[in-house]
N, C-alpha and C positions, 0 to 999 in steps of 0.2 A: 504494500500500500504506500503510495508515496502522498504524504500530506506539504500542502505550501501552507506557511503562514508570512507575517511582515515582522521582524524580531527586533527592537529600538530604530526604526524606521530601514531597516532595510529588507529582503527577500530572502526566505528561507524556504528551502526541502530537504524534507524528510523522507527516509524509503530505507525504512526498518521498524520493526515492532511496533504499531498503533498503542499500545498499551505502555510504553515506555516513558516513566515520568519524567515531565516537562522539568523537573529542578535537575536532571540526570543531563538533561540536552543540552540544557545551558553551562554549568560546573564542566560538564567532561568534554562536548564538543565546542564549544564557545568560547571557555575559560571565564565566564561571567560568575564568577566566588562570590560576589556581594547576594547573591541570593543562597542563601545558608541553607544546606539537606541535615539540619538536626534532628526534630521525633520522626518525618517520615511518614503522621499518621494527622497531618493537616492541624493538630492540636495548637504546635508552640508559635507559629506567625511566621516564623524567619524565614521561609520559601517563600513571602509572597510576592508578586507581582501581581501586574495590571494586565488582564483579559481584555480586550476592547473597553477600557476606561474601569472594568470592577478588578476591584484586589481580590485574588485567590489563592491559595494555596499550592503552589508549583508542583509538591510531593505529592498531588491527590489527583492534578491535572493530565490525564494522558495526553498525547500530543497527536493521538487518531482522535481529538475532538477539536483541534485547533485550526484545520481547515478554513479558510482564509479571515483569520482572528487577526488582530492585533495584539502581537506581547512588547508591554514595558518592563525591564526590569530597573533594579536600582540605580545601572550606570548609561542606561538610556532614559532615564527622568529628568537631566539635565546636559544641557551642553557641553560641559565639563567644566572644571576649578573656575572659568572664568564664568559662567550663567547655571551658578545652582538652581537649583530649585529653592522658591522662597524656604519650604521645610527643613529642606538638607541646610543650606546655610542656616536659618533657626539655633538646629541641633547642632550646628558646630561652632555658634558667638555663644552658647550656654553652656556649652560642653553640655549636654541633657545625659550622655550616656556616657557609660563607663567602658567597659569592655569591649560591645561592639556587636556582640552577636544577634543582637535583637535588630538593631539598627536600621540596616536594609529595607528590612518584614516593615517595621512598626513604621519609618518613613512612609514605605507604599500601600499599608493599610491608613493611615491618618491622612493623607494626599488626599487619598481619593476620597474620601467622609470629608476633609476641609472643603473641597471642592464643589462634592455636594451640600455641603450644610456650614454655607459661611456664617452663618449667625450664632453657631454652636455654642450652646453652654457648657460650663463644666464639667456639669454631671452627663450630658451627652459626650462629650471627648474621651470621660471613663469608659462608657458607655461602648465606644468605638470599638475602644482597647480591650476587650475584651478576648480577643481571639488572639492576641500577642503578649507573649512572655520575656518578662524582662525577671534576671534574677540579683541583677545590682543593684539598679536604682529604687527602689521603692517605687518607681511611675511619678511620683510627682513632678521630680524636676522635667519630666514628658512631657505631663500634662499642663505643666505653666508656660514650658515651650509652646506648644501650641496654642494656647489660650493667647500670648504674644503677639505668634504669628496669625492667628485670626486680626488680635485688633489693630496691629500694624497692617493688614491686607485693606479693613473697613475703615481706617484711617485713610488711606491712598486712594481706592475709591471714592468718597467721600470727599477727599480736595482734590482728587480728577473730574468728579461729577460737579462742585463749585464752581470752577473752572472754565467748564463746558456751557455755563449757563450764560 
């Protein structure tokens, strides 16, 4: 079975094992390491990436269902060192984490929730995190991160839309 997908904007085939997890494709044929194969069993966050704009879990994702999908991973979410992404930059003017292994995952699950839910409160950004495990930080310094990076996004907005008037 040979599957095509687009893999941080560019063209990808496949033509081996449909059933072959997507966190395997990317680590072994790709060299794309920022997406972490830790539990394996969808639980910890750190495989995720972005399916057509939703974060999923790459260790649960076969890649016979990626047929002309779009995959973002963590180092196709920005341009590189010079156009992070508002998040990644975030996380690295707070130092949010420690270690690292969470990082990836919890970037590309909170991207996509910031995305869709800019007005987000607190208890909703907990809320997010849920499906990502972090075992150093407690999550708060996360979650103030993003709480941040929301209100510096509705800041910007907000005197681009003044602006505009």
């Amino acid at each position: 079975m040979t599957v095509t997908f687009r893999l941080n904007d560019e063209d990808y085939r496949f033509r081996d094992d449909p059933m072959t997890p997507l966190v395997d494709i990317l680590r072994q044929e790709h060299f794309l390491t920022g997406t972490k194969a830790v539990c394996r069993e969808g639980f910890c966050g750190a495989c995720t990436v972005h399916v057509d704009g939703e974060a999923v879990p790459s260790c649960l994702k076969p890649v016979g269902l990626l047929h002309g999908c779009e995959v973002t991973t963590i180092e196709g979410l920005s341009s590189g060192q010079e156009a992070l992404h508002p998040l990644q930059a975030a996380f690295e003017a707070a130092d949010a984490v420690q270690c690292g292994m969470c990082f990836p995952g919890m970037v590309m699950s909170l991207s996509a929730f910031m995305r869709d839910n800019p007005g987000a409160c607190r208890a909703e950004i907990k809320s997010a995190m849920v499906g990502n495990i972090c075992r150093c930080t407690g999550y708060e310094r996360i979650v103030d991160t993003v709480v941040d990076c929301l209100d510096t996004h509705r800041q910007t907005t907000e005197t681009a839309g003044s602006m505009n008037v």
